[in-house]
Residue frames as a rotation matrix with the C-alpha (Angstrom) as fourth column:
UNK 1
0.585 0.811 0.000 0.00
0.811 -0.585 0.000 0.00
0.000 0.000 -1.000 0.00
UNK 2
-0.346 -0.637 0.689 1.68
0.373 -0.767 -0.522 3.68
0.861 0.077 0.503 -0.91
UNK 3
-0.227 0.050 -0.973 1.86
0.690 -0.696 -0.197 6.20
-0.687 -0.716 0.124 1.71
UNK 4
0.688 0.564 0.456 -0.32
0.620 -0.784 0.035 9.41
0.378 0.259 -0.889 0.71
UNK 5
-0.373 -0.531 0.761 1.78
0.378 -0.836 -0.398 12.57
0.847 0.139 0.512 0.65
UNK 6
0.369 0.793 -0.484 0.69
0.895 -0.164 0.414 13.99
0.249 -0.586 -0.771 4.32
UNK 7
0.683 0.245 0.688 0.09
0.345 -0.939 -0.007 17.46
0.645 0.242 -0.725 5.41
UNK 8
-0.521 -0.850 -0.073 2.74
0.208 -0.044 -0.977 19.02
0.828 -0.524 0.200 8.21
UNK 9
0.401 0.487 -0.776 1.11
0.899 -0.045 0.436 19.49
0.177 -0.872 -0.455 11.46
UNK 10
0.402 -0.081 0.912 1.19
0.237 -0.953 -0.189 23.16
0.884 0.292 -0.365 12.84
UNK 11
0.408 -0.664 0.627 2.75
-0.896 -0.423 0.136 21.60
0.175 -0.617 -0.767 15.59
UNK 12
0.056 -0.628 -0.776 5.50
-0.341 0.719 -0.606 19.13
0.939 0.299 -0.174 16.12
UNK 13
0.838 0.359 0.411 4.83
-0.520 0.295 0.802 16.47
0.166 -0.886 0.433 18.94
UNK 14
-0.236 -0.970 -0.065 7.56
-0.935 0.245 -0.258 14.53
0.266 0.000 -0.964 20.82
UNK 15
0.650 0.759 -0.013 6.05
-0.673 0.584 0.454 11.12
0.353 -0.287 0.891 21.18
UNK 16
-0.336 -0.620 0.710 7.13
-0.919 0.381 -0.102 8.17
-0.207 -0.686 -0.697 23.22
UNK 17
0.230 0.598 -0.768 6.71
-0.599 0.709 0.373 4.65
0.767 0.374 0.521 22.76
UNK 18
0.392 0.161 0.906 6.00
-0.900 -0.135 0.414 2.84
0.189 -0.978 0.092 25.51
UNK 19
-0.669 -0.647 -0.367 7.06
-0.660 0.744 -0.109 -0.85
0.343 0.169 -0.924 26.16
UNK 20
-0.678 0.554 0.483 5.11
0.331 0.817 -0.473 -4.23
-0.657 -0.161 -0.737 26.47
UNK 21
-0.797 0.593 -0.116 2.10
-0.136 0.011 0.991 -4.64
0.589 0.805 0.072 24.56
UNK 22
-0.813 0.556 0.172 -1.74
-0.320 -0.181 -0.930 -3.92
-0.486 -0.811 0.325 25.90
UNK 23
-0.739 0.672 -0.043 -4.88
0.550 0.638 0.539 -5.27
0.390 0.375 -0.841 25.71
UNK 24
-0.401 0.871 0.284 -8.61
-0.684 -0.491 0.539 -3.06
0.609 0.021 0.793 24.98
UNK 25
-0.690 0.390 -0.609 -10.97
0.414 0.903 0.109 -5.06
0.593 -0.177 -0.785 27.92
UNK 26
-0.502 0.518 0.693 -14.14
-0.672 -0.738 0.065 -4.90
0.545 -0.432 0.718 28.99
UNK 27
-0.815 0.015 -0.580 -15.80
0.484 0.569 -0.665 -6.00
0.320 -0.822 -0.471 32.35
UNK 28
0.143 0.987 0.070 -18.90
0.811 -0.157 0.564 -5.69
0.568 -0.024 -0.823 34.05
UNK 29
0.147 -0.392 0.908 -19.31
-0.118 -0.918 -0.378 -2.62
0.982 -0.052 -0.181 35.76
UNK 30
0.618 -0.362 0.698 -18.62
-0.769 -0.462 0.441 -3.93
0.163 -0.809 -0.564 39.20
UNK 31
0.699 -0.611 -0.373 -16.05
0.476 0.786 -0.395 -6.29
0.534 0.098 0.840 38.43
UNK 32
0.493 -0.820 -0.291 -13.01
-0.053 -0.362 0.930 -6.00
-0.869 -0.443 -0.222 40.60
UNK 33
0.889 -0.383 0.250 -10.26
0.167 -0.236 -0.957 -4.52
0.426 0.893 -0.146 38.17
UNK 34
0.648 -0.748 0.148 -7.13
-0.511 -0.282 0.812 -4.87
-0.566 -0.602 -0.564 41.00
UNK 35
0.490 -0.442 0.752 -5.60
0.564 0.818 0.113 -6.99
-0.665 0.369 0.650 38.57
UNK 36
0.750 -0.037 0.660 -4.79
0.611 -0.342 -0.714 -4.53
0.252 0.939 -0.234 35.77
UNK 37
0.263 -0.887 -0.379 -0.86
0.282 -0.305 0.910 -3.63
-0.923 -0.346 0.170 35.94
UNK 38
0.519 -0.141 0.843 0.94
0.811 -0.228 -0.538 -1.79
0.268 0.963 -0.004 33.04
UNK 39
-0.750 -0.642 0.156 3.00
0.661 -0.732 0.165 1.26
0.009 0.227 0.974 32.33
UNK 40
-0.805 0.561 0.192 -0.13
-0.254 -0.620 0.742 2.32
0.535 0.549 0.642 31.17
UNK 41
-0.771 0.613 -0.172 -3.07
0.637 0.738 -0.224 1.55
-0.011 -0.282 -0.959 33.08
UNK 42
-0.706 0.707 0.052 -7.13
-0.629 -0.659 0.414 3.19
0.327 0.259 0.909 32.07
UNK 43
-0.898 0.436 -0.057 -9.72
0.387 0.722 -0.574 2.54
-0.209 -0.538 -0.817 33.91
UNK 44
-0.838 0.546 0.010 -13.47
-0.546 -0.836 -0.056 3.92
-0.022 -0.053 0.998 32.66
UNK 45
-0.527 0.824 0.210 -17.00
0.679 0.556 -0.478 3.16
-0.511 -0.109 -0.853 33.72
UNK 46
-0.892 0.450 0.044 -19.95
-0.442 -0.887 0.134 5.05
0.099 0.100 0.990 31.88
UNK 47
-0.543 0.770 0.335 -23.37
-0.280 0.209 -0.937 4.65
-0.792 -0.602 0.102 32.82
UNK 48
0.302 0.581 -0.756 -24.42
-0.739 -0.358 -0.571 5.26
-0.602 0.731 0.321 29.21
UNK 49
-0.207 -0.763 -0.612 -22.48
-0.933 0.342 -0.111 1.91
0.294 0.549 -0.783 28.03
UNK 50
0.349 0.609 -0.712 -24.60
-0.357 0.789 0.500 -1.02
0.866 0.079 0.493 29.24
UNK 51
0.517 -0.398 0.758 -22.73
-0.845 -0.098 0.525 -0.39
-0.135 -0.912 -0.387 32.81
UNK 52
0.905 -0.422 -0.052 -19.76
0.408 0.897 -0.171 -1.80
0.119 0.133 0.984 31.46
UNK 53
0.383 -0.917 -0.111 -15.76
-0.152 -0.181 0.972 -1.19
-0.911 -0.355 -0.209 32.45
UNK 54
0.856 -0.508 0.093 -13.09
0.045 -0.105 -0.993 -0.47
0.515 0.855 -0.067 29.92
UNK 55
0.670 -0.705 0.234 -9.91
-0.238 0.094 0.967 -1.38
-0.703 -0.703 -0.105 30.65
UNK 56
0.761 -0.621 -0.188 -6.56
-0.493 -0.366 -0.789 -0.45
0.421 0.694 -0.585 29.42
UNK 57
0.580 -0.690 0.434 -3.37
-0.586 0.017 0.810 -2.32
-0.566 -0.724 -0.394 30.46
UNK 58
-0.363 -0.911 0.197 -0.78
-0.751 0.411 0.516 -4.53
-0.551 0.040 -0.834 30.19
UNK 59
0.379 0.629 -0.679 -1.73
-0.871 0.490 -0.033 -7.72
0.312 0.604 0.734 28.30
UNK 60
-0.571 -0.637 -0.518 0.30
-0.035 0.649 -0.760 -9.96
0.821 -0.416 -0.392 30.98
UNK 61
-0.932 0.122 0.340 -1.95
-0.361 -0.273 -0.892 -8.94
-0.016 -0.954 0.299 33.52
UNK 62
-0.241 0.814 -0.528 -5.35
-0.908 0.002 0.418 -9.35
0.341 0.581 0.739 31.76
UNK 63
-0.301 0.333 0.893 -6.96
-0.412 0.799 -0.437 -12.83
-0.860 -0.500 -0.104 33.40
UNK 64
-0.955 0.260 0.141 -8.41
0.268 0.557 0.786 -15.54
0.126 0.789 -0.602 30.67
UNK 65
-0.312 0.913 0.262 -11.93
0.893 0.376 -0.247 -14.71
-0.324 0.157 -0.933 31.83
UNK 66
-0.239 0.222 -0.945 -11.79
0.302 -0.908 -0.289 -11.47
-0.923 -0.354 0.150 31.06
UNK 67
0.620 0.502 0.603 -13.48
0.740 -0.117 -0.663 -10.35
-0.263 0.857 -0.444 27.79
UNK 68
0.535 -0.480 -0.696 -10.43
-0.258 -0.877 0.406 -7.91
-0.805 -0.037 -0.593 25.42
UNK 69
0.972 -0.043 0.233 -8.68
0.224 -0.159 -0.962 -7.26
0.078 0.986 -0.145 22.48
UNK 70
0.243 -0.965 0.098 -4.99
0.147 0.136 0.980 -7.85
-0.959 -0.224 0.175 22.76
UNK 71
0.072 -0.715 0.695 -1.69
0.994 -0.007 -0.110 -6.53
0.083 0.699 0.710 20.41
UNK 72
0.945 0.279 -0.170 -2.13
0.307 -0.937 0.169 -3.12
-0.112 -0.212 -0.971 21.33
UNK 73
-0.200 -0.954 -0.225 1.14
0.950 -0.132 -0.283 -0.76
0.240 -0.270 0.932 21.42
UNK 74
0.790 0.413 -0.454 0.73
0.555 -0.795 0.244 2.59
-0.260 -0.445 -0.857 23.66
UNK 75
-0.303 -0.719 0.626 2.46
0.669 -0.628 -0.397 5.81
0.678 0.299 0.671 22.22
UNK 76
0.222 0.372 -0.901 2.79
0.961 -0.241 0.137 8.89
-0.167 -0.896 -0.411 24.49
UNK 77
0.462 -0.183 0.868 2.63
0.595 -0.662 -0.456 12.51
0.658 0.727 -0.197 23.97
UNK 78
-0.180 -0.964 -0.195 5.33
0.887 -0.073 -0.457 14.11
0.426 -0.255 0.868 25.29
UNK 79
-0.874 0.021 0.485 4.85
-0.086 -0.990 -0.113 17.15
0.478 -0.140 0.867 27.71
UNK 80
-0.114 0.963 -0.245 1.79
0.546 -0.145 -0.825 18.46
-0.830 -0.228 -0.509 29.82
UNK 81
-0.976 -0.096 0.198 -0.59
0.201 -0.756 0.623 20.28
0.090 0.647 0.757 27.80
UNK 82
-0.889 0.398 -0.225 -3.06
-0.221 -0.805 -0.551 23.15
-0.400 -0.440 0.804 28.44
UNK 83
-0.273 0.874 0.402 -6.67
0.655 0.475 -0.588 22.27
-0.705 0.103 -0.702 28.64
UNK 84
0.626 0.689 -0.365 -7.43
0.081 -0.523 -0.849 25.44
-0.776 0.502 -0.383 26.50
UNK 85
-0.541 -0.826 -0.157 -4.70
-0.351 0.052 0.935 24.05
-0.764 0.561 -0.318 23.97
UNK 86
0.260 0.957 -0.127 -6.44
-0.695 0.094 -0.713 23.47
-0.670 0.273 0.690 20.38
UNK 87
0.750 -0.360 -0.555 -5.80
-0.487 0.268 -0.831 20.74
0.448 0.894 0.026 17.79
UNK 88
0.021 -0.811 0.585 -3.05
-0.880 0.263 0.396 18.93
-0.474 -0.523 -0.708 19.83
UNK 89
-0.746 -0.362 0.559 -4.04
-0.064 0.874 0.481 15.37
-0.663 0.323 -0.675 19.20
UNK 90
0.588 0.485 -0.647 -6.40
-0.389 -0.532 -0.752 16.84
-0.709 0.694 -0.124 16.08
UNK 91
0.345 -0.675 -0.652 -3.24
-0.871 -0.489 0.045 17.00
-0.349 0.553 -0.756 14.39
UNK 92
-0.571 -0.544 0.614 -2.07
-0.481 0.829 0.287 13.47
-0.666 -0.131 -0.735 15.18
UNK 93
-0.289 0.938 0.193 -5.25
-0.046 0.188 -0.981 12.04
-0.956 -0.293 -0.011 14.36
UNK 94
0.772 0.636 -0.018 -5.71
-0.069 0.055 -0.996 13.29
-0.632 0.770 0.086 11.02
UNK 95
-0.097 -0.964 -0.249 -2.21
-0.969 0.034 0.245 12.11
-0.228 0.265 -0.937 9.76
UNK 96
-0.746 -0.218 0.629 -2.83
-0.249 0.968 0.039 8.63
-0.617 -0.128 -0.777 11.02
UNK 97
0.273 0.806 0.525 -6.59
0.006 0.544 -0.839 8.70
-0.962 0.233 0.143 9.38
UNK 98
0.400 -0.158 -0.903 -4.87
-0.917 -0.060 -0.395 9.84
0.008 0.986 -0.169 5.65
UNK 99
-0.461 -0.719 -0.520 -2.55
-0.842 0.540 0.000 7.31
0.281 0.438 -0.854 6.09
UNK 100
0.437 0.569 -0.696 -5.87
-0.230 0.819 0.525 4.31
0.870 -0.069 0.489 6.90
UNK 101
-0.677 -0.426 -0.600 -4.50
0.146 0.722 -0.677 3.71
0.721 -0.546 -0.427 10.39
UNK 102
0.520 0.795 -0.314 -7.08
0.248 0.211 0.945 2.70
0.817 -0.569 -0.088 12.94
UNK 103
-0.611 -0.777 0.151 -6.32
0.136 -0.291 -0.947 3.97
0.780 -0.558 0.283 15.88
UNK 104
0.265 0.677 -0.686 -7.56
0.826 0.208 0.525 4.36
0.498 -0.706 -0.504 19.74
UNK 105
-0.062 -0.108 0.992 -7.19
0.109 -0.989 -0.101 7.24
0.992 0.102 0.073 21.66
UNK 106
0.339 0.337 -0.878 -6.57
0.878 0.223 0.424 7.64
0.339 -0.915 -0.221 25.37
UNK 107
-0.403 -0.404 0.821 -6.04
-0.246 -0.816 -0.522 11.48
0.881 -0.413 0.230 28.15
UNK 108
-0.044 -0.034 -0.998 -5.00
0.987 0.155 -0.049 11.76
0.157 -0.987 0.027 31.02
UNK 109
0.650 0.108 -0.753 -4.90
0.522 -0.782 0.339 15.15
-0.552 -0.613 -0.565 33.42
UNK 110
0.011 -0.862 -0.507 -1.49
0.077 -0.505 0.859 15.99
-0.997 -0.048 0.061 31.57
UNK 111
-0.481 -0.768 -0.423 -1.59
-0.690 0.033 0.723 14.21
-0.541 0.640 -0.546 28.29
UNK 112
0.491 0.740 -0.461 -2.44
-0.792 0.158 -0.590 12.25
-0.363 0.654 0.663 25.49
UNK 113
-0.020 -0.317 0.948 -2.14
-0.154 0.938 0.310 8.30
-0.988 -0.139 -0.068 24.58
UNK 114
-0.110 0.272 -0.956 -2.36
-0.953 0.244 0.180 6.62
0.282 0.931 0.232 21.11
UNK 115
0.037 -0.449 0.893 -2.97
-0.521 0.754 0.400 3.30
-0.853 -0.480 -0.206 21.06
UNK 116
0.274 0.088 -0.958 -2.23
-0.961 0.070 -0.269 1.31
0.043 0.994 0.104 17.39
UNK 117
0.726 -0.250 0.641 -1.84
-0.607 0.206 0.768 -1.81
-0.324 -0.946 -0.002 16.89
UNK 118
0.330 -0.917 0.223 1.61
0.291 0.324 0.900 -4.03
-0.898 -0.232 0.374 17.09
UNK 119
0.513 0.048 0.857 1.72
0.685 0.580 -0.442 -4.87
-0.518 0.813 0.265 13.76
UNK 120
0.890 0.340 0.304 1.14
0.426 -0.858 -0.287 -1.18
0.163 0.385 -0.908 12.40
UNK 121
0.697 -0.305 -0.649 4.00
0.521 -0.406 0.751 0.46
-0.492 -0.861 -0.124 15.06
UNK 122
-0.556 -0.814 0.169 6.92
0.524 -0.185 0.831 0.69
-0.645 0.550 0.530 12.14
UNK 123
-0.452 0.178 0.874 4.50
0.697 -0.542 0.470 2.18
0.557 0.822 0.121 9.52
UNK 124
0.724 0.662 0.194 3.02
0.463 -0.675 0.575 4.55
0.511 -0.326 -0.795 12.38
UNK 125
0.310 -0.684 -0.660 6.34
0.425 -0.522 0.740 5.82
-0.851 -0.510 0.129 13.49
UNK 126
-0.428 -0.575 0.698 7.10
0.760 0.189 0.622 6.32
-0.489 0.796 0.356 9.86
UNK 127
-0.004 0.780 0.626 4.05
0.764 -0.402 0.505 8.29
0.646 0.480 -0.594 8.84
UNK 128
0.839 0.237 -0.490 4.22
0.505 -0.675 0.538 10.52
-0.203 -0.699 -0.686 12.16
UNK 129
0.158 -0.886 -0.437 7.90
0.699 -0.212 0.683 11.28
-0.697 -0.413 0.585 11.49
UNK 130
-0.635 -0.367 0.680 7.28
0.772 -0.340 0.537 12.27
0.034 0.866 0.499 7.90
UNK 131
0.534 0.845 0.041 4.47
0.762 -0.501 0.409 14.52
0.366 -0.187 -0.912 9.32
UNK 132
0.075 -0.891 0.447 7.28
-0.287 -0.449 -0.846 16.20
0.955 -0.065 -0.290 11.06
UNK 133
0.850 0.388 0.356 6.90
-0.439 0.149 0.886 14.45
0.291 -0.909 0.297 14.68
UNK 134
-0.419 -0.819 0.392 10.18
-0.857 0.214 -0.469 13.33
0.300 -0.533 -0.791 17.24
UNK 135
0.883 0.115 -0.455 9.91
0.203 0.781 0.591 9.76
0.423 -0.614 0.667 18.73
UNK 136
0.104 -0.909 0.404 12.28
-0.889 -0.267 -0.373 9.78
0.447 -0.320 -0.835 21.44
UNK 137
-0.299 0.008 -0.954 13.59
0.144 0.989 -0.037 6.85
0.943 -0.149 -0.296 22.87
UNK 138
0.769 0.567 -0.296 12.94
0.153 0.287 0.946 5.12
0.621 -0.772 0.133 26.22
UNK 139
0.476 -0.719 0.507 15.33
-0.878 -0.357 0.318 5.78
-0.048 -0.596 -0.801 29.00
UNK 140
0.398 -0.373 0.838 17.80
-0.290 0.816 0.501 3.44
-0.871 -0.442 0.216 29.36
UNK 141
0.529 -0.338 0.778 18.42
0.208 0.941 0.268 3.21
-0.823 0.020 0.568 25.80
């Protein structure tokens, strides 16, 4: 499949890739969720969702009975950024959708997740870089 010519982003993100590999799961809403370990770990209930849990983690951690969607791979966006900040992960977003990548979306208080999955990781570091985005490495290496 070609890569599509993509647009530059009007800002350049430092992203992070995280390590291990996570799994999308969902659980009734009062399931105990003490299990879920990770770099990454999301927890959301909504009322408006058939009072079911979503859960984000590790995919080592994840029990067999637990209904989810393993291969995940969690990118981070470098930096806090200001709630009244527009278009941050806009920008991302509509790179990854020119370039057909499916993609999941987690924020925290500070900051913004991707999640994409394994497979994908080399042609979504590729496509973000030529956008004009930084991957920096992990510590340690």
């Amino acid at each position: 499949m070609a890569f599509r010519p993509v647009s530059r982003p009007q800002r350049q993100l430092r992203l992070r890739c995280l390590g291990g590999t996570y799994a999308i799961c969902r659980a009734p809403a009062d399931a105990d969720t003490a299990w879920a370990r990770g770099e990454l770990v999301m927890i959301c209930h909504s009322t408006s969702e058939k009072m079911e849990t979503t859960v984000v983690c590790d995919v080592t951690s994840v029990p067999l009975t637990v209904e989810h969607d393993a291969g995940w791979r969690a990118i981070r966006f470098e930096g806090a950024f200001d709630f009244n900040e527009v278009g941050v992960l806009a920008g991302v977003l509509e790179v990854l959708a020119e370039a057909q990548v499916p993609v999941m979306t987690l924020s925290t208080y500070e900051t913004d997740y991707l999640l994409i999955k394994a497979h994908l990781s080399e042609r979504v570091r590729q496509v973000l870089e030529e956008a004009g985005h930084q991957f920096i490495e992990p510590e340690g290496t």
